[in-house]
Structures are given as structure tokens and as C-alpha cells.
KOLGU-4560 file (N, C-alpha, C; in nm, 3 decimals, padded with zeros to 5 digits):
<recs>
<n_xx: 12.255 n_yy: 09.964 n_zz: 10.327 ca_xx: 12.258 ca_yy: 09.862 ca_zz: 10.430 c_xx: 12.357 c_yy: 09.752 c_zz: 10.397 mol: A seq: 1 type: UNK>
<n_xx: 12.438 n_yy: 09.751 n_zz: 10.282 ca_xx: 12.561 ca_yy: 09.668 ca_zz: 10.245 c_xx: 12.657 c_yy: 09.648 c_zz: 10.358 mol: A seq: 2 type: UNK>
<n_xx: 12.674 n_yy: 09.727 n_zz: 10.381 ca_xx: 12.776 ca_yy: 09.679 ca_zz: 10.480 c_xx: 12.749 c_yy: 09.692 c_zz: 10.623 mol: A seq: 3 type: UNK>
<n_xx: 12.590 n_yy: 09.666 n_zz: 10.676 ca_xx: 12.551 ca_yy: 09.622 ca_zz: 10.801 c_xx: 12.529 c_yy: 09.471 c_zz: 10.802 mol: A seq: 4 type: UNK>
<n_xx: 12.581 n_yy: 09.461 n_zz: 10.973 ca_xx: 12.575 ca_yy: 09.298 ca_zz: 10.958 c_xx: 12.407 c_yy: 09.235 c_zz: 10.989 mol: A seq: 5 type: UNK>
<n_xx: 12.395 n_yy: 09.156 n_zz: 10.990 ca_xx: 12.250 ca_yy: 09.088 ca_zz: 10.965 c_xx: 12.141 c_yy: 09.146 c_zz: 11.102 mol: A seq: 6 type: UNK>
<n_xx: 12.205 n_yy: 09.133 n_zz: 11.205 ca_xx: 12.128 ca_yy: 09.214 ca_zz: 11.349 c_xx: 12.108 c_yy: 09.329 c_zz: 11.298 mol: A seq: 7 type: UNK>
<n_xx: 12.213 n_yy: 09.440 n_zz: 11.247 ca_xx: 12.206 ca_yy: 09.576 ca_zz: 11.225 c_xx: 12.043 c_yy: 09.580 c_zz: 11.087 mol: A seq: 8 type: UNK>
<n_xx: 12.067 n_yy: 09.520 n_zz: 11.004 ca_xx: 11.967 ca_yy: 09.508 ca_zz: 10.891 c_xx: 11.844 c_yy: 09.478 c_zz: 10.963 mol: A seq: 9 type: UNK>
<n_xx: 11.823 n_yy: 09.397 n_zz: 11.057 ca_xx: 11.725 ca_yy: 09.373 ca_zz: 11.103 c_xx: 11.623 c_yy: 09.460 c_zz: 11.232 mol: A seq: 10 type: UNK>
<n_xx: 11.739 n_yy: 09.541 n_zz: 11.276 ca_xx: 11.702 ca_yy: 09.641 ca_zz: 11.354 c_xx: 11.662 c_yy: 09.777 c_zz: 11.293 mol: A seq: 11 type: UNK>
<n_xx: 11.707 n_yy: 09.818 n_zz: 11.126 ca_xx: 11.691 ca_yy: 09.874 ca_zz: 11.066 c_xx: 11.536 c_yy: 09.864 c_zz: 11.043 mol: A seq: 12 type: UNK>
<n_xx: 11.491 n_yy: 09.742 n_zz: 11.005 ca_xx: 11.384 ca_yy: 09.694 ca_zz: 10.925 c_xx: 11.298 c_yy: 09.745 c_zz: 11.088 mol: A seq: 13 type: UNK>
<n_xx: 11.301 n_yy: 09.687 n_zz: 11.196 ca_xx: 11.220 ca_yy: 09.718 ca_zz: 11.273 c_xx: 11.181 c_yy: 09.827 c_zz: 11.365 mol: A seq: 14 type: UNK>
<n_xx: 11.273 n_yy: 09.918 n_zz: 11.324 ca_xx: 11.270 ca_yy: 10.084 ca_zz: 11.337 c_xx: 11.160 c_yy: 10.140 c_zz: 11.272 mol: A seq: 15 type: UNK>
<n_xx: 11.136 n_yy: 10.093 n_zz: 11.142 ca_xx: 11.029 ca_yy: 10.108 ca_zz: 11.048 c_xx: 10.886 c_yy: 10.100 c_zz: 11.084 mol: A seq: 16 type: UNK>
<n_xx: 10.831 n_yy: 10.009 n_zz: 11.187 ca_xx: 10.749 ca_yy: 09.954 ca_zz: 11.208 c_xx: 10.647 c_yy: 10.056 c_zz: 11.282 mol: A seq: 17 type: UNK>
<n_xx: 10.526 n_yy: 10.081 n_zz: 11.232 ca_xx: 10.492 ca_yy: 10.188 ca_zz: 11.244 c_xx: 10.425 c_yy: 10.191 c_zz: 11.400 mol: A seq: 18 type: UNK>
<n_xx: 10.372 n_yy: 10.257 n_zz: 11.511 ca_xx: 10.303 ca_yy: 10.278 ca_zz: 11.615 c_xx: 10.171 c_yy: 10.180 c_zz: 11.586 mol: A seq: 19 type: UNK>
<n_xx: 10.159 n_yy: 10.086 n_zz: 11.657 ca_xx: 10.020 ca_yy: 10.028 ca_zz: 11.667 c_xx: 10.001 c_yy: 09.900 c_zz: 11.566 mol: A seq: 20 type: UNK>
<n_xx: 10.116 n_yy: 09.883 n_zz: 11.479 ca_xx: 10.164 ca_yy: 09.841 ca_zz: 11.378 c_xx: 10.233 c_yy: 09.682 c_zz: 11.437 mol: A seq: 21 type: UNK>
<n_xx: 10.259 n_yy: 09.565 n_zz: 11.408 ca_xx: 10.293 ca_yy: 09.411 ca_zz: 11.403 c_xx: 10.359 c_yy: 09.373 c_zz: 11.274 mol: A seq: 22 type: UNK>
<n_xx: 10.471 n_yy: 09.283 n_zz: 11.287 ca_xx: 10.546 ca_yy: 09.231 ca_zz: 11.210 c_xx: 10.569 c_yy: 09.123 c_zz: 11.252 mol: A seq: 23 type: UNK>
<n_xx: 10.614 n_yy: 09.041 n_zz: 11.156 ca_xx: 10.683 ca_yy: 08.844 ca_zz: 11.208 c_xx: 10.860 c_yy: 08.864 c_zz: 11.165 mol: A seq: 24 type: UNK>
<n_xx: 10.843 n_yy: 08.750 n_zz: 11.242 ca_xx: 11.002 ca_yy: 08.720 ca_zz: 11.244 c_xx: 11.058 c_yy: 08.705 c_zz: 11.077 mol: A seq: 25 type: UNK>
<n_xx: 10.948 n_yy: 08.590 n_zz: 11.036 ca_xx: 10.947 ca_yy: 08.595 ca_zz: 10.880 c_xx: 10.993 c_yy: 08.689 c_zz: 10.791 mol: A seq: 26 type: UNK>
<n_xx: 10.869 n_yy: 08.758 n_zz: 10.798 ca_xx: 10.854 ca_yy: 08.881 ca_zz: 10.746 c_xx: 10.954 c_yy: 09.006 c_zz: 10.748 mol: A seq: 27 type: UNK>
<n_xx: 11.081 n_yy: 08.957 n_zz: 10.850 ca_xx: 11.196 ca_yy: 09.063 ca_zz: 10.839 c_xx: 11.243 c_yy: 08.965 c_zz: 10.731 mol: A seq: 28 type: UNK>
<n_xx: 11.286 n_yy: 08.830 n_zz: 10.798 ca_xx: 11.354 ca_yy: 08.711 ca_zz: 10.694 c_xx: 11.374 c_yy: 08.759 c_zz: 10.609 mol: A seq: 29 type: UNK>
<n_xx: 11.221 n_yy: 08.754 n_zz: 10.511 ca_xx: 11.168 ca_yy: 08.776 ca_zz: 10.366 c_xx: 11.214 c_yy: 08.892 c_zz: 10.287 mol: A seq: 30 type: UNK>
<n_xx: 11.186 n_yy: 08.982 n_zz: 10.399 ca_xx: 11.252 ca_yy: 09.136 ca_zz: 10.357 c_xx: 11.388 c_yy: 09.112 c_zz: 10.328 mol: A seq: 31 type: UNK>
<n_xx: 11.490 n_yy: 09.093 n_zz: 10.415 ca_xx: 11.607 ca_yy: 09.114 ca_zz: 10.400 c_xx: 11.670 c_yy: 09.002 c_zz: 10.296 mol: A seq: 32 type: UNK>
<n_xx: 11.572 n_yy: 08.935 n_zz: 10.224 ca_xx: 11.663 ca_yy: 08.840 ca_zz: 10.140 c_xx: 11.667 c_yy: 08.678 c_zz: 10.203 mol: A seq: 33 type: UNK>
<n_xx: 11.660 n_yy: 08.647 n_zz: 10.307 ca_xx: 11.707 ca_yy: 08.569 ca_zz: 10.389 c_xx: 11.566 c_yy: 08.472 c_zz: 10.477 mol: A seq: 34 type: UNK>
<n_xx: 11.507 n_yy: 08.442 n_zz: 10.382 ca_xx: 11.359 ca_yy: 08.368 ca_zz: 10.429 c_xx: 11.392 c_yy: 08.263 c_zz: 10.543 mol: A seq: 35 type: UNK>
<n_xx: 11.466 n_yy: 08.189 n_zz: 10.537 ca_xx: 11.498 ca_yy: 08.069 ca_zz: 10.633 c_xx: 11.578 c_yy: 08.123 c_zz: 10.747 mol: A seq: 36 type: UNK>
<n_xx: 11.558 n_yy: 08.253 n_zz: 10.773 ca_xx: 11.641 ca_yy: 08.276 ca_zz: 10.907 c_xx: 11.577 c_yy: 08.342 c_zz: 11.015 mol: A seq: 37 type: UNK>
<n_xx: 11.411 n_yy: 08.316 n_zz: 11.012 ca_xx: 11.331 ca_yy: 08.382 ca_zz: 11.109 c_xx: 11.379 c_yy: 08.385 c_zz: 11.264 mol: A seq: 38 type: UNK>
<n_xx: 11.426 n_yy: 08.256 n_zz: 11.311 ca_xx: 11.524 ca_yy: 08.243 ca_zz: 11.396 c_xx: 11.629 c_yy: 08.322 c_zz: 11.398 mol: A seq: 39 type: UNK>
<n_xx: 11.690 n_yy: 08.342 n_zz: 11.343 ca_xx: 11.800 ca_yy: 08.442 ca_zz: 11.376 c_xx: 11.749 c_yy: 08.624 c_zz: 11.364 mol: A seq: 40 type: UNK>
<n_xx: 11.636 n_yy: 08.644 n_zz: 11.353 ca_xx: 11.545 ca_yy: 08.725 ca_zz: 11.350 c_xx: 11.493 c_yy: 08.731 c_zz: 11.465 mol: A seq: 41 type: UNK>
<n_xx: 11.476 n_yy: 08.650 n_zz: 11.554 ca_xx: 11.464 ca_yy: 08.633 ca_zz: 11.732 c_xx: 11.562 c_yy: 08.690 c_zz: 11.782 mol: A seq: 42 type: UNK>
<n_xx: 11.715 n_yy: 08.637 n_zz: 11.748 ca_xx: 11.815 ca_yy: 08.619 ca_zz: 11.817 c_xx: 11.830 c_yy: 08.773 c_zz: 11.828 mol: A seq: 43 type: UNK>
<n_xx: 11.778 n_yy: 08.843 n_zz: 11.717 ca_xx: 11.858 ca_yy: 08.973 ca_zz: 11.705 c_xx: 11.730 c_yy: 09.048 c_zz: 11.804 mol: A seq: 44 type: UNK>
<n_xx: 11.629 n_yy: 09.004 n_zz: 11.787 ca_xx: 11.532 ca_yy: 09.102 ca_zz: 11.870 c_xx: 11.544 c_yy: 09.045 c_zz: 12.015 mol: A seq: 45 type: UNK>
<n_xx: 11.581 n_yy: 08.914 n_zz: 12.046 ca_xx: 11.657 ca_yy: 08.907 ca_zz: 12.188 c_xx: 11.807 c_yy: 09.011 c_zz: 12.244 mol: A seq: 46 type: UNK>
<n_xx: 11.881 n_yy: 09.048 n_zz: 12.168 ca_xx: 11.959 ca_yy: 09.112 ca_zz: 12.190 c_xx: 11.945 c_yy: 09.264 c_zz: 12.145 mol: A seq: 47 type: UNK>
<n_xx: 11.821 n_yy: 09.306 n_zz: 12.104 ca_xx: 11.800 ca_yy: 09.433 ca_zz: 12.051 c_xx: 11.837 c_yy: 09.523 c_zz: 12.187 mol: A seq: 48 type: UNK>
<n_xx: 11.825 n_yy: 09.500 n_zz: 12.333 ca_xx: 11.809 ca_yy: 09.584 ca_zz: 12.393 c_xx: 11.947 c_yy: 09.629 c_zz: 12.453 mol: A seq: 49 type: UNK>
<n_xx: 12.081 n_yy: 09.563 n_zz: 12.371 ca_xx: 12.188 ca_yy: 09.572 ca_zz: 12.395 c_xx: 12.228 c_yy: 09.737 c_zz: 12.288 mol: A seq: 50 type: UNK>
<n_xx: 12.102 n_yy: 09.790 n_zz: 12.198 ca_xx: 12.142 ca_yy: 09.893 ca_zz: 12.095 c_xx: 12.153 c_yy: 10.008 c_zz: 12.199 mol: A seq: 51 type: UNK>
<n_xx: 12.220 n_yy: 10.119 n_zz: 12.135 ca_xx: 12.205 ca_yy: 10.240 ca_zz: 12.194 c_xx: 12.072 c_yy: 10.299 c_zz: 12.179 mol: A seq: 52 type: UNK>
<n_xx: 11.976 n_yy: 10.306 n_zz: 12.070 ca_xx: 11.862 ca_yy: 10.355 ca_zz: 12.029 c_xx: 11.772 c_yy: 10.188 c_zz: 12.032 mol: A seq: 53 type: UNK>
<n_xx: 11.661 n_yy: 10.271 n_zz: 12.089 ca_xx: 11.579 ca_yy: 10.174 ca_zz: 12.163 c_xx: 11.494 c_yy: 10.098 c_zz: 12.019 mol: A seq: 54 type: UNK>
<n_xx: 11.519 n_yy: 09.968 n_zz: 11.981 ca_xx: 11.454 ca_yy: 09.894 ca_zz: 11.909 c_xx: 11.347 c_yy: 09.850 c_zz: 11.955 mol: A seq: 55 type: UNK>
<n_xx: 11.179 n_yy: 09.888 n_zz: 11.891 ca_xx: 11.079 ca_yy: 09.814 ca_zz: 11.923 c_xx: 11.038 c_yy: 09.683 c_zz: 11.912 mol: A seq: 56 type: UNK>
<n_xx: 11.096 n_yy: 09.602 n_zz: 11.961 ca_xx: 11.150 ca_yy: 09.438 ca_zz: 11.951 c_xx: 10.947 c_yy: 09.422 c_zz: 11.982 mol: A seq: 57 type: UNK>
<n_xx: 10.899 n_yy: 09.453 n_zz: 12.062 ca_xx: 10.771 ca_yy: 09.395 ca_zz: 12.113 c_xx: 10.667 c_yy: 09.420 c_zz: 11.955 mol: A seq: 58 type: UNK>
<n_xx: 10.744 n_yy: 09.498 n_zz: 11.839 ca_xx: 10.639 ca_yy: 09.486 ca_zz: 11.750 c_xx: 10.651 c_yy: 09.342 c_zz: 11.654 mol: A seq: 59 type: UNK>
<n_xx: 10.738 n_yy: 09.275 n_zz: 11.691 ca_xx: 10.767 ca_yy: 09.155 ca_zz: 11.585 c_xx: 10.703 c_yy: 09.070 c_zz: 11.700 mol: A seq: 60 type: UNK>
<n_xx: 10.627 n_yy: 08.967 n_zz: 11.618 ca_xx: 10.548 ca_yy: 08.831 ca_zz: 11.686 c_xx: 10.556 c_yy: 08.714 c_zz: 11.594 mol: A seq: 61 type: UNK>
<n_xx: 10.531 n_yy: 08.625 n_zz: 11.634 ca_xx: 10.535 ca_yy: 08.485 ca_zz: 11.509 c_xx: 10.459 c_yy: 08.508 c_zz: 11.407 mol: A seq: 62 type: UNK>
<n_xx: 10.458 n_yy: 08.418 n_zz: 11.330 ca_xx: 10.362 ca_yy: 08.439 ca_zz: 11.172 c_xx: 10.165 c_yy: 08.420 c_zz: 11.237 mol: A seq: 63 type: UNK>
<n_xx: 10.160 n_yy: 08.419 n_zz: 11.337 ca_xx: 10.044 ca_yy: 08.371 ca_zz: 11.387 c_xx: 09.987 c_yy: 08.456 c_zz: 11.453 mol: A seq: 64 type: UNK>
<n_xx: 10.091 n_yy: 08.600 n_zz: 11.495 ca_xx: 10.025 ca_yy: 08.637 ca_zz: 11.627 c_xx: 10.010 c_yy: 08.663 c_zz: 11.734 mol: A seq: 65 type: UNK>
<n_xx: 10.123 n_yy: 08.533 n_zz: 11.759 ca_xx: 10.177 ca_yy: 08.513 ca_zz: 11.918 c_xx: 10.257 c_yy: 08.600 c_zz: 11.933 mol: A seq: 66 type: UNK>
<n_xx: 10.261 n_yy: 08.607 n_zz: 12.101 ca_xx: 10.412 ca_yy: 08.703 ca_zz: 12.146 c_xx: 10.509 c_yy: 08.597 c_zz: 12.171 mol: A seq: 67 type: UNK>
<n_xx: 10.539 n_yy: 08.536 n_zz: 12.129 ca_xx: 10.623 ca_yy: 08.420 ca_zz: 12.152 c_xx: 10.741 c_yy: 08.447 c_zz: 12.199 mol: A seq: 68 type: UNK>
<n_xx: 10.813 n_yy: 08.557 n_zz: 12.197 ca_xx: 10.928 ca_yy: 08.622 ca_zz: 12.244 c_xx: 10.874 c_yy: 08.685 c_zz: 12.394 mol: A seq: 69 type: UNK>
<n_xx: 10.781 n_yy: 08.682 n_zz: 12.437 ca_xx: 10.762 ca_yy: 08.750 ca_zz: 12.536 c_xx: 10.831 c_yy: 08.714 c_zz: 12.677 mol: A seq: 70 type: UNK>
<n_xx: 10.888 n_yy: 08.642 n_zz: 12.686 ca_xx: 11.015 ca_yy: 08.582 ca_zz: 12.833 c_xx: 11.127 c_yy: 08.658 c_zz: 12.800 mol: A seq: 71 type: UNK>
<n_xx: 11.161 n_yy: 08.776 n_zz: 12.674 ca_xx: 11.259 ca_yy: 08.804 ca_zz: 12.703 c_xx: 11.258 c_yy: 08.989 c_zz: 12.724 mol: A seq: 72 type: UNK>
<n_xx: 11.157 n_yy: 08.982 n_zz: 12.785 ca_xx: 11.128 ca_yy: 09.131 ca_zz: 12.817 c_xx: 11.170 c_yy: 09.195 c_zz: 12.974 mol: A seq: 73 type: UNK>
<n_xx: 11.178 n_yy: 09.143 n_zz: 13.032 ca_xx: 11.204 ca_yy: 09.113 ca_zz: 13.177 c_xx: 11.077 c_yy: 09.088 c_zz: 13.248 mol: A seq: 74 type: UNK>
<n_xx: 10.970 n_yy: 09.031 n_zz: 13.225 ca_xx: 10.855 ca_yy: 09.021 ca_zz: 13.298 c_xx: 10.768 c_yy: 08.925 c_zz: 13.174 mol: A seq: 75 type: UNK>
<n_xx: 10.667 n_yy: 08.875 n_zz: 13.231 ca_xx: 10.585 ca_yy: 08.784 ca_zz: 13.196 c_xx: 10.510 c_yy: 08.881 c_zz: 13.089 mol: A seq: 76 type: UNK>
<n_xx: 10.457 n_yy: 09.004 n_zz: 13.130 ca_xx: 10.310 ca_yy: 09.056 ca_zz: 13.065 c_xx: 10.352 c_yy: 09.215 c_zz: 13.017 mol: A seq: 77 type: UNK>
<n_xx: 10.499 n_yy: 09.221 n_zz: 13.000 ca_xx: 10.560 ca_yy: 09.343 ca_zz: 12.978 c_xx: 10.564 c_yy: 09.382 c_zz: 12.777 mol: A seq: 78 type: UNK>
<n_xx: 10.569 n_yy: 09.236 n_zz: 12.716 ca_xx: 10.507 ca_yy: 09.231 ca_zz: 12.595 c_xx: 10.339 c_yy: 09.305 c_zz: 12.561 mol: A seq: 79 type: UNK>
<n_xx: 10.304 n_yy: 09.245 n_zz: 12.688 ca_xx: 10.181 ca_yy: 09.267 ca_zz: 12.620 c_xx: 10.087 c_yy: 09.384 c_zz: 12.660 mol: A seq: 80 type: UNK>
<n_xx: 10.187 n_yy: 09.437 n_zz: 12.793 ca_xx: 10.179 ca_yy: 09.591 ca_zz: 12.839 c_xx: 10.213 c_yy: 09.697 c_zz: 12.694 mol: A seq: 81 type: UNK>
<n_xx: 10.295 n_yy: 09.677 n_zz: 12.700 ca_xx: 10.383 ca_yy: 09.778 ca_zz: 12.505 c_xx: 10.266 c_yy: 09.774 c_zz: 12.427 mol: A seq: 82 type: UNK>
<n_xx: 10.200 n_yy: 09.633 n_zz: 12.385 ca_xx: 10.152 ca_yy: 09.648 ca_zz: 12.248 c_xx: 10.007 c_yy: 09.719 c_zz: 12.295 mol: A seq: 83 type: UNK>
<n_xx: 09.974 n_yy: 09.656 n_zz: 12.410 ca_xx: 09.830 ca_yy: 09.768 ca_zz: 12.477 c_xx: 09.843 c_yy: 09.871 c_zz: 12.471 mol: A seq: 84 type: UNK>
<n_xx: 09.920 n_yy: 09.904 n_zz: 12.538 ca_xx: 09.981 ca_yy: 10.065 ca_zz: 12.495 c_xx: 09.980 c_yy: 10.152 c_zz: 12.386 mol: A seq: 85 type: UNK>
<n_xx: 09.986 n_yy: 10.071 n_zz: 12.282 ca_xx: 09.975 ca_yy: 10.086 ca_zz: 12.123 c_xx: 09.812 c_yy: 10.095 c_zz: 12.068 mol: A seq: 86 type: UNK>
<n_xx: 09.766 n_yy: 10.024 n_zz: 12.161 ca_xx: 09.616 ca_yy: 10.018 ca_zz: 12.119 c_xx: 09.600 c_yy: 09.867 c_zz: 12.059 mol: A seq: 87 type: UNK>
<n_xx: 09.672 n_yy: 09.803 n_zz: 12.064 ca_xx: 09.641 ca_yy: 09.665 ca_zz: 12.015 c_xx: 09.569 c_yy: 09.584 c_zz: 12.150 mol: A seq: 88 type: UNK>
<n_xx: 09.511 n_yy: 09.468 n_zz: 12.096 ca_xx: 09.407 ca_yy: 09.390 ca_zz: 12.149 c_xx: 09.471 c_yy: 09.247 c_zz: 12.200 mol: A seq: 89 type: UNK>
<n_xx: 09.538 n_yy: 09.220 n_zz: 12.298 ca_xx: 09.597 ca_yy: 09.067 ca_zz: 12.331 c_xx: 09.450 c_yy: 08.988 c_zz: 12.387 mol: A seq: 90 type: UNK>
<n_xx: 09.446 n_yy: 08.874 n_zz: 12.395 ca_xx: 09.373 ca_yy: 08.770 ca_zz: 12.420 c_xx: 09.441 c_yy: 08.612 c_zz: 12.427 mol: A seq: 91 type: UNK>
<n_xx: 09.469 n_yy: 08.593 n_zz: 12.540 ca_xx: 09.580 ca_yy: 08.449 ca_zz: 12.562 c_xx: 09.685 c_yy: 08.410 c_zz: 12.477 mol: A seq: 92 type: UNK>
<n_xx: 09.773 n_yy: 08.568 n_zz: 12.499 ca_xx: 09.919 ca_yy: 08.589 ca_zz: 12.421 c_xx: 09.923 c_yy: 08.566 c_zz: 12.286 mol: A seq: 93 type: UNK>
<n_xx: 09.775 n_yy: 08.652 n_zz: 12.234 ca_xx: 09.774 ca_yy: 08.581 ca_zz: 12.067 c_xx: 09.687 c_yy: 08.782 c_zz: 12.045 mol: A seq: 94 type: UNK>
<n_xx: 09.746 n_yy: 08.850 n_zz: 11.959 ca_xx: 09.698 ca_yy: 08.952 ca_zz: 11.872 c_xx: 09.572 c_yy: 08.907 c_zz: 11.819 mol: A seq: 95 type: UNK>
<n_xx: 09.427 n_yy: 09.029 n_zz: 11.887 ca_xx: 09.328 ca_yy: 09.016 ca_zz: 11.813 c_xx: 09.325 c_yy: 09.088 c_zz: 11.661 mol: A seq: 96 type: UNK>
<n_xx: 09.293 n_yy: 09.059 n_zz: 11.569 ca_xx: 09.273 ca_yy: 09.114 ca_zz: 11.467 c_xx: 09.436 c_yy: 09.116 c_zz: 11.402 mol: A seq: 97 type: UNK>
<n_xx: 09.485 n_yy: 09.020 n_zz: 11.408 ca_xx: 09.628 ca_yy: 09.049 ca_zz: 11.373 c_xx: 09.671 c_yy: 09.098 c_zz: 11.255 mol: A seq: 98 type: UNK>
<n_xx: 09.586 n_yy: 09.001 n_zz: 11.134 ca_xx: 09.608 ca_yy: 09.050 ca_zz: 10.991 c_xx: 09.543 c_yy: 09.193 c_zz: 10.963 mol: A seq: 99 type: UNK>
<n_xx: 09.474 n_yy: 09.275 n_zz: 11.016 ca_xx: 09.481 ca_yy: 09.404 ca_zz: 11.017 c_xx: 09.545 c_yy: 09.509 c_zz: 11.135 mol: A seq: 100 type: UNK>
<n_xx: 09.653 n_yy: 09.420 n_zz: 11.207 ca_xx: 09.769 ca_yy: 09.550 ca_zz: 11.215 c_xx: 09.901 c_yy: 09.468 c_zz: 11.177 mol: A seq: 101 type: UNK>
<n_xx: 09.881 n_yy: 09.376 n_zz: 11.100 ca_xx: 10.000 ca_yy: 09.332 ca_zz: 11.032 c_xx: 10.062 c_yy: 09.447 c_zz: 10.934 mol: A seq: 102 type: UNK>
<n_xx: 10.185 n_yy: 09.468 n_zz: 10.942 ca_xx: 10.283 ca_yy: 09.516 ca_zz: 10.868 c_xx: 10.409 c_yy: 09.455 c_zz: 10.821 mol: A seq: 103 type: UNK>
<n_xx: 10.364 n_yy: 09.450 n_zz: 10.643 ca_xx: 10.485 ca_yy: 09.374 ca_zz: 10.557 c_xx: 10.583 c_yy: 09.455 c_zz: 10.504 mol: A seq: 104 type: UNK>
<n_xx: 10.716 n_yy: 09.473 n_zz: 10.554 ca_xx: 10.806 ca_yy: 09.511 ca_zz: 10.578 c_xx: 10.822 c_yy: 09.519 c_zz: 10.366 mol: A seq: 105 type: UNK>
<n_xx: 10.786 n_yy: 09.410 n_zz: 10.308 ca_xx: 10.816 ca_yy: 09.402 ca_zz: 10.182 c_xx: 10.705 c_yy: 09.531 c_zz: 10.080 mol: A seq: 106 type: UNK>
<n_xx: 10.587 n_yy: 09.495 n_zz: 10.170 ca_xx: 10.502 ca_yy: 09.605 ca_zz: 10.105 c_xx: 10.498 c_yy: 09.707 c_zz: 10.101 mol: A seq: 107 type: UNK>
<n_xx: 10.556 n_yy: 09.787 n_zz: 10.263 ca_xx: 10.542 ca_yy: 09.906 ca_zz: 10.311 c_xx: 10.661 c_yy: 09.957 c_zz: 10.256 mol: A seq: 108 type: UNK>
<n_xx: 10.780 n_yy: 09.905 n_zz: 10.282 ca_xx: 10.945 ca_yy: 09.987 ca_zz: 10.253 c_xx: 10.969 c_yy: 09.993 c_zz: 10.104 mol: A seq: 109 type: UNK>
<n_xx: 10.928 n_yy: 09.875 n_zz: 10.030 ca_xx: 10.947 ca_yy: 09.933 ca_zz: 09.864 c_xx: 11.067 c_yy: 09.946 c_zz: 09.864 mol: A seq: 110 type: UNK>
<n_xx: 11.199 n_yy: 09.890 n_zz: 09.960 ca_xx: 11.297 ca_yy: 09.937 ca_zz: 09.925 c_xx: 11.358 c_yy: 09.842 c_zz: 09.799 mol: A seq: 111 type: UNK>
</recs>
């Protein structure tokens, strides 16, 4: 991944993310080296849908839970259509049980 640029690394990382499975913006951060750039960890899952291969942008949420990215799906409840879909549990745009379908990108990849 040396010579992918920071979107590409980050779309990498969230390819990973397993079915039914949640990640934070952080938590790519952290992975990739780069803790203080959870924000730019948005930016890239705002523009994920510009990839040729479809990035599951709806599995990354804030450190809390939230779908906080969810305005950039094209619809209000299209976030939270995906993760239902998955079998996950929304309740006023906040993941029930979050810390057990949390997935740490640092724990799981071992890379």
C-alpha cells in the first residue's frame, strides 16, 4: 500500500470490513498511521462512490455509533436501509449494540 495515496489506503482498509460488521472514521485514522485525520477519512468515504468497485462507505460511523455521514448517500434513511440490511439494529441514527459489531481495523488486519 506504499505507493497508494491516502483515499486509496483508506478504501483498501474498508473493503475489509466484514458483512454486518462497523468501523469509525478513527479507527481507519489509527490503522493507517494517521490518528488525527478521521476527517479526511469522511472526505474519502464521501467520495468513495466516485471508485470503480463499490466501497462499503455505510460501514464506517463516528466513534459513537452515529451515521453521521448519512446526507451523503442520496437519501435521508438510505444509510440506515444498508446497515438493516446487514442485520444491524438503528435506533435515532445511533447503532444498537455498537461495541459488539464494532470492527478494529488494527485488530482484525494484523497487517
Amino acid at each position: 500500500m506504499e505507493d497508494f495515496t491516502f483515499f486509496e489506503k483508506v478504501y483498501a482498509v474498508v473493503m475489509e470490513i466484514p458483512f454486518g460488521r462497523v468501523t469509525s472514521y478513527g479507527a481507519i485514522a489509527r490503522y493507517l498511521g494517521t490518528g488525527g485525520s478521521a476527517r479526511m477519512v469522511g472526505w474519502a468515504m464521501n467520495a468513495s462512490h466516485t471508485q470503480l468497485q463499490m466501497v462499503p462507505a455505510h460501514r464506517v460511523v463516528n466513534r459513537n455509533g452515529l451515521l453521521t455521514g448519512k446526507h451523503h448517500f442520496g437519501g435521508p434513511d438510505v444509510m440506515k436501509q444498508l446497515l438493516e440490511s446487514e442485520g444491524l439494529e438503528i435506533s435515532g441514527d445511533q447503532i444498537v449494540n455498537f461495541r459488539e459489531r464494532y470492527w478494529d481495523p488494527a485488530v482484525e488486519l494484523n497487517l
